[in-house]
FISE-676140 format. One record per residue (C-alpha): residue number from 1; residue in three letters; x, y, z. Coordinates in steps of 0.2 Angstrom, whole numbers. Example, Ala and Ser with C-alpha at 12.3 -4.5 7.8 and 13.67 -1.06 7.14 Angstrom:
<num:1 residu:Ala c1:62 c2:-22 c3:39>
<num:2 residu:Ser c1:68 c2:-5 c3:36>
This chain:
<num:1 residu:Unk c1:581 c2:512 c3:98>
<num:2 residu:Unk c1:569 c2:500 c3:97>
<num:3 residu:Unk c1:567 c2:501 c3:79>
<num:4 residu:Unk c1:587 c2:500 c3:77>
<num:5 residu:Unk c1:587 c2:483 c3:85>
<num:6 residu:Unk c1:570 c2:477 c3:76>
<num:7 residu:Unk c1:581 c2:482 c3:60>
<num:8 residu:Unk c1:599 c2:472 c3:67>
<num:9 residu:Unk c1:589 c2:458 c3:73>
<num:10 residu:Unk c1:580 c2:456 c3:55>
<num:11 residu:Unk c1:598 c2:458 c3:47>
<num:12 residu:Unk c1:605 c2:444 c3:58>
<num:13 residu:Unk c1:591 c2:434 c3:54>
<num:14 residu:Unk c1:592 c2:437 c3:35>
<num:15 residu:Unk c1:611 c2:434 c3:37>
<num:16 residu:Unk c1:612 c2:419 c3:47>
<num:17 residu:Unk c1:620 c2:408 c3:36>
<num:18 residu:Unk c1:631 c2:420 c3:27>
<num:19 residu:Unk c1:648 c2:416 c3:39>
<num:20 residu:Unk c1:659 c2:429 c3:26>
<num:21 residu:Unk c1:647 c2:443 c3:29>
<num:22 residu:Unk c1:646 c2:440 c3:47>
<num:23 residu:Unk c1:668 c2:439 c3:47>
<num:24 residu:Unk c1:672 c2:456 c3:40>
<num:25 residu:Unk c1:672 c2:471 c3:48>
<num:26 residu:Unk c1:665 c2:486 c3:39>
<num:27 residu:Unk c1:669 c2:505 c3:44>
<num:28 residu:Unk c1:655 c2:516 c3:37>
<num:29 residu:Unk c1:662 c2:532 c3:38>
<num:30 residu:Unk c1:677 c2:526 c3:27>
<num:31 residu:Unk c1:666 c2:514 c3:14>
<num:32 residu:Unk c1:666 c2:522 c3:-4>
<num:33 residu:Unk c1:653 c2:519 c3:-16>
<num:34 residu:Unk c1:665 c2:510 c3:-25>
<num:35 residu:Unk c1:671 c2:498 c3:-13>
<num:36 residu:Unk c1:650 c2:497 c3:-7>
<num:37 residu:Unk c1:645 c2:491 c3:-28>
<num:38 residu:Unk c1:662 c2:477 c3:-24>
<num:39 residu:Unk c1:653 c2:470 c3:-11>
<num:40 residu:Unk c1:644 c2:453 c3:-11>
<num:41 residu:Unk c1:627 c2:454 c3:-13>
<num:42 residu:Unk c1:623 c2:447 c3:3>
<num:43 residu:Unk c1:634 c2:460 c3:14>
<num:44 residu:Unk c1:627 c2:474 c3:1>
<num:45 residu:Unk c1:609 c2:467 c3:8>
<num:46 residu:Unk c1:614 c2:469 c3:26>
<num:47 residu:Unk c1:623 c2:486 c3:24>
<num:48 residu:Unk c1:602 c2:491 c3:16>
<num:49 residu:Unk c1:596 c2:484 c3:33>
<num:50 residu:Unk c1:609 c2:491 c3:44>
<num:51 residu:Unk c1:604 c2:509 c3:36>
<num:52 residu:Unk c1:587 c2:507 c3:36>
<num:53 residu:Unk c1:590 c2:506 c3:54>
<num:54 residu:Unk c1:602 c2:518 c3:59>
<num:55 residu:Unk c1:593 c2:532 c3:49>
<num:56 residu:Unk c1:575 c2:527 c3:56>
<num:57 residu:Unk c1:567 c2:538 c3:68>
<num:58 residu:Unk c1:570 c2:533 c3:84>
<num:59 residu:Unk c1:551 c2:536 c3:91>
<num:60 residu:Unk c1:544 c2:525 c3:76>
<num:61 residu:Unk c1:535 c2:509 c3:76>
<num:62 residu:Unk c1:546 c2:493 c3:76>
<num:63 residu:Unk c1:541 c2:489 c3:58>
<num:64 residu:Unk c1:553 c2:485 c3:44>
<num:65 residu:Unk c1:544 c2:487 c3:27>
<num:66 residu:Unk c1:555 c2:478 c3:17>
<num:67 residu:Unk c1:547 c2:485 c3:-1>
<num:68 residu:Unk c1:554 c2:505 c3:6>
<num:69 residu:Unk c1:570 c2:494 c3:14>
<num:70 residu:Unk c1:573 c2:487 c3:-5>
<num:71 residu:Unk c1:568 c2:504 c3:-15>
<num:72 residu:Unk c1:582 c2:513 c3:-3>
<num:73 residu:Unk c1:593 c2:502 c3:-5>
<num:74 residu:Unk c1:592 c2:502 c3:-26>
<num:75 residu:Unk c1:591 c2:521 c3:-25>
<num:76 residu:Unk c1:609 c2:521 c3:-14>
<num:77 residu:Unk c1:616 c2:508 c3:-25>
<num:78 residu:Unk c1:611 c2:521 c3:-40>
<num:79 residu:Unk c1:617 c2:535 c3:-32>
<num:80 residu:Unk c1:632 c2:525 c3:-30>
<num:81 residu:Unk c1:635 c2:520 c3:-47>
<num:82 residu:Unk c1:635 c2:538 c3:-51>
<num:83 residu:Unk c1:647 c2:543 c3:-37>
<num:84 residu:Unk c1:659 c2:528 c3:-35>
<num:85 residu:Unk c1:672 c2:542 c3:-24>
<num:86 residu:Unk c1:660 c2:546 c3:-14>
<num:87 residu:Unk c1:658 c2:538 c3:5>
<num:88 residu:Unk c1:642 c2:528 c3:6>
<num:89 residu:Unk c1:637 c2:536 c3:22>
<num:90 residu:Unk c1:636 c2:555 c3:13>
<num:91 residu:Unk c1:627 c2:547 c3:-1>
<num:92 residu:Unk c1:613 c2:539 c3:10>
<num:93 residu:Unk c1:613 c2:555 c3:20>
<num:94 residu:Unk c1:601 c2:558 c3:6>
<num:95 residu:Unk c1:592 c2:544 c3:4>
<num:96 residu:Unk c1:590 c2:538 c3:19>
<num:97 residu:Unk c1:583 c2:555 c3:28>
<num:98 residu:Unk c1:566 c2:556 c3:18>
């Protein structure tokens, strides 16, 4: 848990003068990949750190290590690419887990 909101707080922080990003509301479980590669680039960079924290282990240090935070990220965004269909939380399922 405290990872998770190590991983929110970092997000807001990164985030804190994007007021569109902040406005929307996203659903994970209905996002496709298609509509995840549409987003800006700044809501696609909080939707990484929002990941990385939902999917880190809830006993783990509170470090974000933003290099492993970019490479899943690219990865997901490949994997999307390849799967535009495909709901982005399935897809990170994958990625995400290692």
């Amino acid at each position: 848990m405290k990872r998770l909101l190590a991983a929110l707080a970092v997000s807001a922080s990164l985030f804190a003068g994007a007021p569109a990003a902040q406005a929307q509301v996203v659903n994970m479980s209905n996002l496709s990949c298609k509509e995840f590669l549409t987003l800006k680039p700044d809501a696609i960079t909080m939707l990484w750190a929002w990941l990385y924290g939902y999917y880190a282990d809830q006993d783990a240090d509170p470090v974000v290590d933003f290099n492993k935070l970019t490479a899943k990220g690219q990865a997901l965004a490949q994997a999307c690419q390849g799967a535009p269909d495909k709901d982005i939380i399935s897809i990170a399922e994958d990625i995400y887990e290692k």
